[in-house]
N, C-alpha and C positions, 0 to 999 in steps of 0.2 A: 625743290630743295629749300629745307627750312631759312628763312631768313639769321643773320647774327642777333645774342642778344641784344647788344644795345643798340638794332636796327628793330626787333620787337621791341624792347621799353622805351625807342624813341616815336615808334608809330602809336603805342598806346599814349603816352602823356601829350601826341599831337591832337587824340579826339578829346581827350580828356578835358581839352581847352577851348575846344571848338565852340561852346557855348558863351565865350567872352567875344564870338565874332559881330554877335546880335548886338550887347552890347556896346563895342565899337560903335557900329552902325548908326546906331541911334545917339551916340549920346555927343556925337559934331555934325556938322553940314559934311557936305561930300569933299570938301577941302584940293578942291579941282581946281585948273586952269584952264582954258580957252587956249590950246596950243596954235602956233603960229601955222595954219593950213597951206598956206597961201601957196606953197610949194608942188602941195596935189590939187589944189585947185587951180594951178596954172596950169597942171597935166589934162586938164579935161578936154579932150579933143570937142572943137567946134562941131566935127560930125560925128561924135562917138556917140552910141545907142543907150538909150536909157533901159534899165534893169526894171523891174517893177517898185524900185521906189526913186523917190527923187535923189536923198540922201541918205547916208548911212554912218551912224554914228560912232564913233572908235572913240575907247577910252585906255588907257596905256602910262606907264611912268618914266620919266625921266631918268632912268634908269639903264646903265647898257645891260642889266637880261633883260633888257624889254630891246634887245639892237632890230630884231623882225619889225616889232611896230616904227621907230626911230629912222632907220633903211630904206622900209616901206613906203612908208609916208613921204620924209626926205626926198626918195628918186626919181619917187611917182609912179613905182613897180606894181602895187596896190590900185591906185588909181585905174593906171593901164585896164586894167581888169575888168575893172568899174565901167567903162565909156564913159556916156552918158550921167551915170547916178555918182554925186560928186561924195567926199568924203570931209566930212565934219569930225574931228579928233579934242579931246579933251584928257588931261592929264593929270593922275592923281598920286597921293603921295604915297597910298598902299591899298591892300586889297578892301578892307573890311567899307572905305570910302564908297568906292568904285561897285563893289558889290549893292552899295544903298542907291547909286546914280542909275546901274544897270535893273536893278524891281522897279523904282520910280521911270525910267522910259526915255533918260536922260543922255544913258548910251543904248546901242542895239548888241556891239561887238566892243569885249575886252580883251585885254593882255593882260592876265592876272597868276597868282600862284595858287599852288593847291588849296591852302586850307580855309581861304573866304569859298573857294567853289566850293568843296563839300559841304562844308555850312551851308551853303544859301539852299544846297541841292534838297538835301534833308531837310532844312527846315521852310520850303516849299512842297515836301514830299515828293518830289522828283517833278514837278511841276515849274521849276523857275529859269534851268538853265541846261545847256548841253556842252559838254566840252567836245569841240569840233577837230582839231588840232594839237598838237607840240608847239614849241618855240626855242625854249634856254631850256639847259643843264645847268648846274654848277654857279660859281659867281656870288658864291657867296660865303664871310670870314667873319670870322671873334678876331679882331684886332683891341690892343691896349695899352693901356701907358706900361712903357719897361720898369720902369724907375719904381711903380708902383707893385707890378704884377709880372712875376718872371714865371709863374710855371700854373698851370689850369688849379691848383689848389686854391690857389692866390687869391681867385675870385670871390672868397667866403669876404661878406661884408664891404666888397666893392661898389660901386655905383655902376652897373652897364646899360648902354642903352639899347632901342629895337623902334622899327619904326614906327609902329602904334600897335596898340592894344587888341593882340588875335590876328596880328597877321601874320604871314608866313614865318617871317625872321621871329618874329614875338615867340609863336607854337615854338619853333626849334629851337631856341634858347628857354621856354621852360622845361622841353624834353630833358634836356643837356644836365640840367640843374638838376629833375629827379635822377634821373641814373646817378648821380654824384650823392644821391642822398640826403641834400640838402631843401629842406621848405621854405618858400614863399607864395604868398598868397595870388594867385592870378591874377585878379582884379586889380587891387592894388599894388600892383607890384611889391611890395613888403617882406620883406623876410630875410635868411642867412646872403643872398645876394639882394642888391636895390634893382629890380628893373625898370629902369626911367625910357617912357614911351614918348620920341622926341624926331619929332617931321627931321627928314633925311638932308634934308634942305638948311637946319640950324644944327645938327651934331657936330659937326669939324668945330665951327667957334665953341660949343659948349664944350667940347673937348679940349682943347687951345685952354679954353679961360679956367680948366682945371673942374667945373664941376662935375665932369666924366671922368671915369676910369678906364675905359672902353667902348664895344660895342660890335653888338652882332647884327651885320649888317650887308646889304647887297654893292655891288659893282655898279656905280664908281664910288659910292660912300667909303667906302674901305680903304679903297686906296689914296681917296682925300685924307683920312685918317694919320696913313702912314705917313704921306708928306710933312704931316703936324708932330712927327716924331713917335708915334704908335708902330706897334708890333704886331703881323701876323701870331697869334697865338694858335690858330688852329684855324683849317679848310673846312667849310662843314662836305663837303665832297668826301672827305676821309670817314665817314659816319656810315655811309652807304655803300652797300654792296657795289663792284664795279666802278664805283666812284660815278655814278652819276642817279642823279634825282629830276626830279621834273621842280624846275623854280618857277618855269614861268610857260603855262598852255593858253589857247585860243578858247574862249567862253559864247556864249551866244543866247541871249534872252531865247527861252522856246515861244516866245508869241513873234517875234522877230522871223523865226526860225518857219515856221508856220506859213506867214503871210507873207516870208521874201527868201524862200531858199536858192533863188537862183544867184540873189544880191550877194548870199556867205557864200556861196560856193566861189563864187568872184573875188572874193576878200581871202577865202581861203587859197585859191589858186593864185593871189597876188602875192600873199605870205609863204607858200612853197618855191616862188619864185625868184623873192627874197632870199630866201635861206638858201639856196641855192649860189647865188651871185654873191654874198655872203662869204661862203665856203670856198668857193673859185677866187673869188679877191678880198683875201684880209684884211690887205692892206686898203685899198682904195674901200670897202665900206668901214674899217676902224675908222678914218677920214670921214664919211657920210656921215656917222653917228655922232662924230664929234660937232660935226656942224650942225646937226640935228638939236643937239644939246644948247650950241652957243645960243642958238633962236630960243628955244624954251629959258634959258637962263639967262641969258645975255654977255656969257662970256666962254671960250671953248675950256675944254680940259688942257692943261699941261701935256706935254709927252709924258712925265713923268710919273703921273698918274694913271694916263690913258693906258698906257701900253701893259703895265702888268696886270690891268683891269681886265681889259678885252682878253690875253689873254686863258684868263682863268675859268673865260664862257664857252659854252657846247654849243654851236645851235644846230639844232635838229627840226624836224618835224612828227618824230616819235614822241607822243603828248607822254609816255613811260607809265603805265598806266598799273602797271604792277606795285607802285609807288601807293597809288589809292588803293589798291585790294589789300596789300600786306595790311594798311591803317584800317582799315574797317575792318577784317577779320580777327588783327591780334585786340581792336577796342571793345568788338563783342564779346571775347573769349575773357578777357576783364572782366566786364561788364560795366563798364562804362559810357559806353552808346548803345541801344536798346536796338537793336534790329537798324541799322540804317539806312536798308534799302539804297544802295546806289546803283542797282542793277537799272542800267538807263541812262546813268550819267553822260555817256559817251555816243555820240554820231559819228564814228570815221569814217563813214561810205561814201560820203564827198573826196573828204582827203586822198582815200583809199584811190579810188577811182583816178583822179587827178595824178598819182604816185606812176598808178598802173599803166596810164597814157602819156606817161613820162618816163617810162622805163625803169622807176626807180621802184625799190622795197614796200608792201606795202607795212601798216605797222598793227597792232594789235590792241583788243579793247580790252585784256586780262579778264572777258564774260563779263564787264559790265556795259555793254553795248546795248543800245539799240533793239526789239525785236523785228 
């Protein structure tokens, strides 16, 4: 069934951008933390069996769509998995970072969103990376000042922000912007709207101190927003068919992949297990997560933030892979990506497998799987 149009001209103007992820990439350090592990590494059973590597590196963001990695980590569901091979986490502020830490050998497994993966996939030529998993749906909002912007037109000439340059939030608020018909330059953000690319980490005070108008942005940023007096403006969930999107899937270096597939299949089966425990207790993992966060930040969420955040999140294990075939079909037929070959992009035969001897669904690669 044909996609809506402006689920077509929001998947074209996402490849169309795809080239600003290189840029990202390069043009800062991987703008990472050394997240507080200590928690999965307190899980490592004295007799638990080592995997064929020692360690295994996870890169993920502070972020509740990243609640799998956050959960995981935090409970030591992941770990479990692990025995023996401990887990080493590091946390970034968006894809385009994490995507340069994961080629450099920095991380092995990420929590990332689609459009640093297709990037890196293609422009590895399908050599760099495999998406092994799902994670999040949804979770993420154009919030703004009322006073300033009361209705989506509003935003010609506003200042918005995203969280860097080509990453998921960034692609989907340029989509937004052409369907509206209005130009700005991608690179520079510049044009009929200002898109100001601003670590997720300093927007609430840049907003606070007035030189934001806005900003399109993941869970919990959004809802920190709100508390500063911002307005849901729009769900980006309402843009997509069914209302849900793939924000955040499971990635994996293919040399990683290669020389320790017993290691992911372990991280993956700690992550469906996660999601699972998840979905059975809201309430006690919305809690997890929050604590999850206070160690990375050093202070928890509010209830009043937490709660309408969490619940605006999917989490699944269907990586929704029909999300990446719509975008590379409708960018070709543009012509704006040249052949992008993602046929390959996706391993679910672990997952799959893992699902099947768990009784549950398994999920689908939309033919860009695997041979």
């Amino acid at each position: 069934m044909p996609a809506p149009r402006s689920t077509v001209r929001r998947s074209i103007a996402a490849v169309a951008a795809l080239p600003l992820l290189a840029v990202a990439a390069t043009a800062c350090g991987y703008g990472s933390e050394r997240a507080d592990d200590g928690a999965d590494r307190a899980n490592v059973s004295s007799g638990g069996k080592k995997l064929s590597a020692d360690t295994v590196k996870i890169g993920y963001f502070p972020n509740l769509t990243h609640a799998t990695a956050l959960v995981g980590i935090q409970e030591g569901t992941i770990q479990k998995e692990l025995g023996g091979t401990k887990v080493e986490s590091t946390t970034f502020n968006a894809g385009p970072t994490e995507i340069e830490a994961l080629n450099a050998g920095s991380i092995d497994i990420g929590f990332i969103g689609p459009s640093p993966a297709i990037n890196a996939y293609v422009k590895s030529q399908g050599k760099g990376l495999r998406i092994v998993a799902g994670s999040a749906s949804g979770g993420v909002k154009l919030v703004v000042n009322p006073d300033k912007i009361k209705t989506l037109d509003d935003l010609k000439g506003k200042r918005i922000a995203t969280p860097q340059i080509g990453n998921t939030q960034d692609v989907a608020f340029l989509n937004w912007i052409s369907e509206k018909g209005w130009k700005v330059d991608p690179q520079s953000g510049k044009g009929d709207v200002s898109v100001i690319r601003s670590d997720n980490k300093v927007t609430p005070d840049a907003y606070k101190s007035g030189s934001l108008d806005g900003a399109w942005v993941p869970e919990p940023t959004a809802s920190k927003l709100v508390s500063e007096g911002a307005k849901v403006l729009l769900d980006e969930k309402d843009l997509w068919p069914d209302k849900k999107f793939v924000i955040t899937h499971i990635i994996v270096s293919q040399k990683f992949l290669d020389q320790h597939p017993d290691v992911v299949e372990a991280v993956i089966k700690g992550s469906v297990s996660t999601n699972k425990w998840i979905n059975e207790n809201p309430e006690e993992a919305k809690a997890s997560a929050n604590k999850a966060l206070e160690k990375l930040s050093g202070k928890p969420l509010p209830q009043e933030i937490l709660d309408p955040a969490w619940e605006s999140i999917e989490i699944l294990n269907d990586p929704l892979a029909t999300t990446l075939k719509t975008q590379s079909e409708f960018s070709v037929k543009a012509g704006l990506l040249k052949d992008p070959k993602l046929e390959g992009i996706y391993d679910l035969g672990p997952l799959n497998r893992i699902l099947k001897a768990e009784g549950q669904p398994e999920v689908a690669d939309a033919g860009l799987g695997v041979k």
